[in-house]
C-alpha positions as CSV (number, residue, x, y, z in Angstrom):
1,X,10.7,-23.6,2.9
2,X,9.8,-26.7,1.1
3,X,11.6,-28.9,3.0
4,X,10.2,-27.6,6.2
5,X,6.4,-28.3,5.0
6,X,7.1,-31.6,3.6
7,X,8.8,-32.1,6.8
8,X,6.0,-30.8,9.0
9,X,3.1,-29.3,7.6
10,X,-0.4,-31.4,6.6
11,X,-0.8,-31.6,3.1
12,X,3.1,-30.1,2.7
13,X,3.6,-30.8,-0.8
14,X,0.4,-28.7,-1.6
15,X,1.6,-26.1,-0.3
16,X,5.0,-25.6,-1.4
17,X,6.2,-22.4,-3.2
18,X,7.9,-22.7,-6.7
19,X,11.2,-24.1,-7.3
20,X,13.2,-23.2,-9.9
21,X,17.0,-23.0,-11.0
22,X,16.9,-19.3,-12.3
23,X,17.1,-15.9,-11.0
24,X,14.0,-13.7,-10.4
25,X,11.8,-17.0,-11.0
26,X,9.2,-14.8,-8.7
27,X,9.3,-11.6,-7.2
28,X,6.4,-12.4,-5.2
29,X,6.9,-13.4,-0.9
30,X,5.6,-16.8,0.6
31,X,4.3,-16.9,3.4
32,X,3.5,-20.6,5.2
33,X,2.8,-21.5,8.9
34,X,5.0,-24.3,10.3
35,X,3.8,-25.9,13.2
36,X,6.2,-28.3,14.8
37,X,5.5,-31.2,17.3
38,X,6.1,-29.0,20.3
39,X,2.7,-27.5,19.1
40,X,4.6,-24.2,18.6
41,X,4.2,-22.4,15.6
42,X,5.6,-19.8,13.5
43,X,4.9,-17.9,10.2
44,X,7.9,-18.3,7.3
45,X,8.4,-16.0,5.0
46,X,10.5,-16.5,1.7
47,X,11.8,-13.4,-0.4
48,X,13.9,-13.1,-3.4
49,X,17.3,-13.7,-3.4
50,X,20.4,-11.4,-3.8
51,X,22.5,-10.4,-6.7
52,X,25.3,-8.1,-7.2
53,X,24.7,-4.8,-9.5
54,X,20.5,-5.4,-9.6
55,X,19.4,-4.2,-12.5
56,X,18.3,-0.7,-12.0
57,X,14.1,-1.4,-13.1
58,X,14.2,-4.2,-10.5
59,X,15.5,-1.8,-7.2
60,X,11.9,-0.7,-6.2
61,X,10.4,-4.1,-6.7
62,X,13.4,-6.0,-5.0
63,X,13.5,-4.1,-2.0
64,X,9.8,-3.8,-1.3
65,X,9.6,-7.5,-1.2
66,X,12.3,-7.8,1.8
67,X,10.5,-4.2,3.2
68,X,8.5,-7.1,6.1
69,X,12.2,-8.1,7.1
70,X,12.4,-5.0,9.1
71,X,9.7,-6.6,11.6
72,X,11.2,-10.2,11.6
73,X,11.9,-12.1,14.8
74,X,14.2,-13.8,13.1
75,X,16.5,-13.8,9.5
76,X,17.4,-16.9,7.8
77,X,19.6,-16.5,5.7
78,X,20.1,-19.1,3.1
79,X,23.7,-19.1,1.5
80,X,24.7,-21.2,-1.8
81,X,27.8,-22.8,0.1
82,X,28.7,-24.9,-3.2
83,X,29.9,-21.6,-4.9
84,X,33.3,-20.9,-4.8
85,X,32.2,-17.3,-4.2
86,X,29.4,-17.6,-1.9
87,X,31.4,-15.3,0.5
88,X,30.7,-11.9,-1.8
89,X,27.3,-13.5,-2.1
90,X,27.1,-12.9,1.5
91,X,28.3,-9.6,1.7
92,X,26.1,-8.6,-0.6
93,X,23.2,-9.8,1.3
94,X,24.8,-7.5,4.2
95,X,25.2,-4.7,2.4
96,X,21.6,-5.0,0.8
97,X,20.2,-5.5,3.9
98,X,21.8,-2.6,5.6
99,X,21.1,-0.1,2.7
100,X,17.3,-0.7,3.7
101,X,17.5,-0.3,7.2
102,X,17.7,-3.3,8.3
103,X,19.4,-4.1,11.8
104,X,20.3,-5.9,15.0
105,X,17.6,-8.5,14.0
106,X,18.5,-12.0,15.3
107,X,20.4,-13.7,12.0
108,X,20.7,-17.6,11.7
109,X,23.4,-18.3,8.5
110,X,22.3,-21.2,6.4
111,X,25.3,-22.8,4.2
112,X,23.1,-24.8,1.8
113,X,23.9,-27.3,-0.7
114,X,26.3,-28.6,1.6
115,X,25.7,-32.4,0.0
116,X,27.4,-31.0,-3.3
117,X,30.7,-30.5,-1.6
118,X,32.4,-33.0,-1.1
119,X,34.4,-32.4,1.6
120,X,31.8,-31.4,3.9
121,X,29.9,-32.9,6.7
122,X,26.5,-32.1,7.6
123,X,24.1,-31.4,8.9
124,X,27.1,-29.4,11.5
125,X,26.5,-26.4,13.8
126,X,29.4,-23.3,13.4
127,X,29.3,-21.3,16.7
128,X,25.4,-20.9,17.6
129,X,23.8,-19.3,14.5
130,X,25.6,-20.7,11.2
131,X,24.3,-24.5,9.9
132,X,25.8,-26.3,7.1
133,X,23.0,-28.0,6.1
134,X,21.4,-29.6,3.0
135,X,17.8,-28.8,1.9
136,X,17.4,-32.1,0.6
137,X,18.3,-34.0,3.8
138,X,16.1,-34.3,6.4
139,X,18.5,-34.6,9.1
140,X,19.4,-30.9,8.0
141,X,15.5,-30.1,7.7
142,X,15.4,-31.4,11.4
143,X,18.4,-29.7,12.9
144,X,17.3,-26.4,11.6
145,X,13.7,-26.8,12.6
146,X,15.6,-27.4,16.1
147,X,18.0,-24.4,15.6
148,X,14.7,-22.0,14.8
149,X,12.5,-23.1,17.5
150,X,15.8,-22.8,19.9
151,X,16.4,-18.7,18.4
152,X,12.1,-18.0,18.4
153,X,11.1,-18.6,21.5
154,X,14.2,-18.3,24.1
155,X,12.8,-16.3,25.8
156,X,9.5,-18.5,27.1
157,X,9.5,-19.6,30.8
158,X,8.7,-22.7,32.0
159,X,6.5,-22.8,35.1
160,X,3.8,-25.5,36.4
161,X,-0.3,-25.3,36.5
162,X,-2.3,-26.7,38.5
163,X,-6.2,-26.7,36.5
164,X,-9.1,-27.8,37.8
165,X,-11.2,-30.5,36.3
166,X,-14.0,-28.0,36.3
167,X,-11.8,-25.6,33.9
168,X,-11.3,-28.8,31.3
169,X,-11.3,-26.4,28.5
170,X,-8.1,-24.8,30.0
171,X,-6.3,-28.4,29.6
172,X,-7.2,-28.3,26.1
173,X,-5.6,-25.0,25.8
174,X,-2.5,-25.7,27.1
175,X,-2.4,-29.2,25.2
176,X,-3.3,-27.5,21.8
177,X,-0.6,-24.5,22.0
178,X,2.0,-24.5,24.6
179,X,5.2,-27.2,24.7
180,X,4.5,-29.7,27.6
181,X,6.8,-31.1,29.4
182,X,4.8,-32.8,32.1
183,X,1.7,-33.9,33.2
184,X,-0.1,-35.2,36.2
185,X,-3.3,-36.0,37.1
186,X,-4.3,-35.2,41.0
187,X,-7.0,-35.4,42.8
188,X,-7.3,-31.2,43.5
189,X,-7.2,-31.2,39.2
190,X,-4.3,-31.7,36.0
191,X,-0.7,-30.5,36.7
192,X,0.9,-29.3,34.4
193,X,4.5,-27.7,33.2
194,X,4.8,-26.0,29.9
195,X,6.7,-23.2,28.4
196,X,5.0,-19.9,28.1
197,X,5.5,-16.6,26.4
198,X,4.8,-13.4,28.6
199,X,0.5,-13.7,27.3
200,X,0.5,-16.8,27.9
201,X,1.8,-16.6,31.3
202,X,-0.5,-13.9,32.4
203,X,-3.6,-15.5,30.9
204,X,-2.7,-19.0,32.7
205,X,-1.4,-16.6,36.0
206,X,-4.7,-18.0,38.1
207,X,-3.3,-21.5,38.0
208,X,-0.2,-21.3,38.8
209,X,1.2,-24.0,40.7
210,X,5.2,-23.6,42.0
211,X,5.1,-23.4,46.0
C-alpha cells in the first residue's frame, strides 16, 4: 500500500499506513484511493495478516476486519515468499478466507520480498494472477499497478465521442475520469476515444461517434 502511494498518490508519504516488523501491529483497515495516470482510480484496502492457530480473543476482531472482503472487486493477496514456509502461510489464508464466506472473488497472488531471495528474478508474472514482486522496487510497484488496473476494469469498452464545442464541460469530463486514447479536434466538435464502464457509457450514449 505504501509503495503504491509513494508511487502515485499526491502527498504519498503522508498518507501511508504503519509499518512495522510484528504481528497484530494494528487491527485497524486502511483504506487509500490510488489514482493512476490513466486517470482511473480505485479504493485499497489493507487488513491484518494471517496466522495459524489465532489466538482465540482475537477471532471476532480478526475476522470482522476482513468482513468488507466479501464485497471486493478484487483480492490481493500479499504472500512472504522469503519464508521457507510461505506455502502453509497460504493455505491458511485459504482456509480463513473460506471459513468466512468468502468466494469466487477475482484473486491476484503477490510473492513479496522477492529481493531477499536470491535466486529469484523480479518483478516476473506466473500464469496471469501471481507476481513475484518486491515492495521496495519500483519496477515491482509499477507492474502491479499494471496487473491491477489490467484485473479492475476488464471489462470497460472502448468506443469514440464526438462532443460539441458547445458541451466543453463534457471534454473536461472525459479528460478528468476516463483513459484516453485519442483525441481529435474537428470542425463538427472534439473526438474522442476512451474506455468506459457501463455508467459511463450510457451517460456519454448522446455522443457517440462509431459509424
Amino acid at each position: 500500500m505504501n509503495g503504491l502511494l509513494n508511487l502515485f498518490a499526491e502527498q504519498g508519504e503522508a498518507k501511508n499506513v504503519e509499518e512495522k516488523d510484528m504481528l497484530f501491529a494494528t487491527l485497524d483497515t486502511s483504506v487509500r484511493k490510488i489514482e493512476l495516470p490513466s486517470n482511473r482510480a480505485f479504493l485499497l484496502s489493507d487488513t491484518v495478516g494471517f496466522v495459524s492457530k489465532l489466538p482465540t480473543k482475537l477471532v471476532d476482531s480478526f475476522k470482522a476486519t476482513l468482513a468488507e472482503a466479501k464485497n471486493a472487486d478484487l483480492l490481493l493477496h500479499v504472500v512472504d515468499y522469503a519464508d521457507p514456509h510461505y506455502q502453509d502461510m497460504m493455505a491458511v489464508t485459504e482456509a480463513t478466507l473460506a471459513d468466512i464466506g468468502i468466494h469466487d472473488v477475482p484473486t491476484i497472488i503477490i510473492d513479496n520480498k522477492a529481493d531477499l531471495r536470491p535466486d529469484t528474478t523480479y518483478p516476473e508474472m506466473v500464469g496471469d494472477s501471481e507476481l513475484i514482486f518486491s515492495a521496495r522496487d519500483q519496477r515491482s510497484l509499477q507492474k502491479l499497478a499494471e496487473l491491477i488496473e489490467a484485473k479492475l476494469f476488464a471489462h470497460e469498452e472502448t468506443h469514440t465521442y464526438l462532443i460539441p464545442f458547445s458541451d466543453g464541460q463534457v471534454v473536461s469530463y472525459i479528460n478528468d475520469h476516463l483513459k484516453i486514447d485519442a483525441t481529435e479536434y474537428t470542425d463538427a466538435g472534439t473526438r474522442i476515444t476512451a474506455s468506459v464502464d457501463a455508467t459511463q457509457a450510457g451517460r456519454l450514449a448522446r455522443y457517440l461517434d462509431e459509424d
